[in-house]
C-alpha positions in Angstrom: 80.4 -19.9 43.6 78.1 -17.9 45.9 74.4 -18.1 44.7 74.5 -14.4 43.9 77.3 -14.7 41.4 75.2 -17.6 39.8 72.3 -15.7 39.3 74.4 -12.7 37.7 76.0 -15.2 35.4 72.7 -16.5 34.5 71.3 -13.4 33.6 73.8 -12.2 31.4 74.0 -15.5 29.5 70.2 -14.6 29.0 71.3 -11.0 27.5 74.0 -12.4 25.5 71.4 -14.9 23.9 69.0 -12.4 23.2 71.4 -10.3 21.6 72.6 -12.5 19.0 68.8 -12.9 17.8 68.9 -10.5 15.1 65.7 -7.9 15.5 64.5 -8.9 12.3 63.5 -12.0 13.2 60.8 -11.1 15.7 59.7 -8.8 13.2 59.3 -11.6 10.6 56.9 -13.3 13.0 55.1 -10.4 14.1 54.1 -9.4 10.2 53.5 -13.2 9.3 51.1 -12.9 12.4 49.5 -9.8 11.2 48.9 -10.9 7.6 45.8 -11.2 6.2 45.5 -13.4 3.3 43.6 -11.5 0.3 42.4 -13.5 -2.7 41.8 -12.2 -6.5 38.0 -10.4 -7.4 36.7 -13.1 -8.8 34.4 -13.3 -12.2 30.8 -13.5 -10.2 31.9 -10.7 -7.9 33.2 -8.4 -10.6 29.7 -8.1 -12.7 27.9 -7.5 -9.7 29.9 -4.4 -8.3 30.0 -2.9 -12.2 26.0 -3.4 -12.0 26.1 -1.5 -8.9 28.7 0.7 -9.9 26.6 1.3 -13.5 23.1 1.5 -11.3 24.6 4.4 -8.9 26.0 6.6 -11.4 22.8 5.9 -13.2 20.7 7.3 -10.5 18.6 4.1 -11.3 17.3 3.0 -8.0 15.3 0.0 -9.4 18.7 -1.5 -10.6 20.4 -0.7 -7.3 17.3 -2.6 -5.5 18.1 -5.2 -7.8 21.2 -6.4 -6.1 19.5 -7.4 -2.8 18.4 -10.4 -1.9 15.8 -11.7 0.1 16.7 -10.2 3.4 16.7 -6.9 4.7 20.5 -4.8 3.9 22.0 -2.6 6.1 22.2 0.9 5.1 23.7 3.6 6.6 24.8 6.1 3.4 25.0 9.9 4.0 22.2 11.3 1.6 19.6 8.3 2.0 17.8 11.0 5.1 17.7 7.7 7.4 20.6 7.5 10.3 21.0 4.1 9.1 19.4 0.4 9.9 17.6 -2.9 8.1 16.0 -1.9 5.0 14.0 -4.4 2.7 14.1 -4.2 -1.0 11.4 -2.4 -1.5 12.5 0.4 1.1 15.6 0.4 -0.7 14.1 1.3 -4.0 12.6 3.9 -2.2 15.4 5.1 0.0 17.8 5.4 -3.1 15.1 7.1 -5.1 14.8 9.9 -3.3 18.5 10.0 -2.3 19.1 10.0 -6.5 16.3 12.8 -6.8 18.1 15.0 -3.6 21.9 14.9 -4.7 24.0 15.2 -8.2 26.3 12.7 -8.4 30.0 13.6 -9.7 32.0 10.7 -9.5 30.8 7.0 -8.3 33.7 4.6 -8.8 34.9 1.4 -6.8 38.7 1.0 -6.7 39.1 -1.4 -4.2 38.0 -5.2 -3.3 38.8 -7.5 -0.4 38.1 -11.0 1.2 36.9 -12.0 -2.1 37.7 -15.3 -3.7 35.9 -18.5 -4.8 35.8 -19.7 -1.0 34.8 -16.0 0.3 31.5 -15.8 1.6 31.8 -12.6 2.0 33.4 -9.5 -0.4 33.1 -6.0 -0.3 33.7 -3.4 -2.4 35.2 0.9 -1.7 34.2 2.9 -3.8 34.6 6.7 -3.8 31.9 9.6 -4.0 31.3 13.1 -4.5 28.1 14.1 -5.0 26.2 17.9 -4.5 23.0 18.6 -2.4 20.6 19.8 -4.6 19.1 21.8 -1.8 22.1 24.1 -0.7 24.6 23.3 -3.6 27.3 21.9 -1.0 29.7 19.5 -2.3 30.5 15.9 -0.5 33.1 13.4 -0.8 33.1 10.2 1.1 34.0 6.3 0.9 31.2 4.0 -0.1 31.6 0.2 1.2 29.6 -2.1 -0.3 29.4 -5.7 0.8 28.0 -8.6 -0.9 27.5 -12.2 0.4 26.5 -15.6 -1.4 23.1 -16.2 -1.4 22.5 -19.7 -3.0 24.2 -19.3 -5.7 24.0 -15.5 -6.7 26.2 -12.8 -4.7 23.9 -10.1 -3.1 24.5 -6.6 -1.4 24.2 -7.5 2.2 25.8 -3.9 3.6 25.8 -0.7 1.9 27.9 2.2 4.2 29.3 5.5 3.6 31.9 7.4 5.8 30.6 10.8 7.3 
């Protein structure tokens, strides 16, 4: 056989192979690649987004403040009147004060939680919210995300964002 023929031969046996793989099957590896593992809300998580959840539809900035831990939290939530960076607790109590005082709040409720678990470090939280300027009387809706992390042994708001 010429070396031509060979390689012809060759090729086909390649796309006669291929085509007996059913399509499926690289699609099984491709989701098993792309998954994500997700673990239950776990009982210390749970309390502490209801507090914040119970806090925020409060309007009670001093229980919101109460959730952070020693370090500074990133903000970036549309009605604080900051574009967004570290904030200690203390300028959170004050950032959420005057954000509670400059907006009516119509619905604050989290319905989602991820990467939580009891070896998560990490969880957050979405929560939606509409709330109304009090200044012009305009309406807003947006996606709060909240995430806590383990400090010692208590779980803390490390990240508080909103979606503009």
């Amino acid at each position: 056989m010429t070396r031509a023929l060979l390689q012809i031969l060759f090729v086909l046996a390649i796309l006669f192979i291929g085509a007996a793989i059913p399509s499926h099957a690289f699609q099984k590896v491709k989701k098993e690649r792309m998954k994500i593992p997700t673990t239950e809300v776990t009982k210390e998580t749970i309390p502490v987004f209801k507090g914040i959840e119970a806090a925020w539809r409060g309007g009670d900035a001093g229980a919101l403040s109460g959730f952070v831990g020693e370090q500074r939290v990133h903000l970036s939530v549309r009605g604080l009147g900051e574009e967004g960076g570290y904030f200690s607790k203390p300028q959170v109590f004050y950032l959420f004060k005057r954000m509670f005082k400059a907006t009516k709040l119509k619905r604050f409720e989290f319905v989602k939680f991820h990467n939580s678990g009891s070896k998560a470090r990490k969880v957050y939280g979405t929560a939606y919210r509409s709330f109304e300027s009090t200044s012009s009387g305009r309406l807003f809706q947006d996606k709060v995300y909240v995430t806590l992390k383990l400090e010692g042994e208590r779980w803390v708001v490390s990240e508080i964002k909103s979606t503009w």
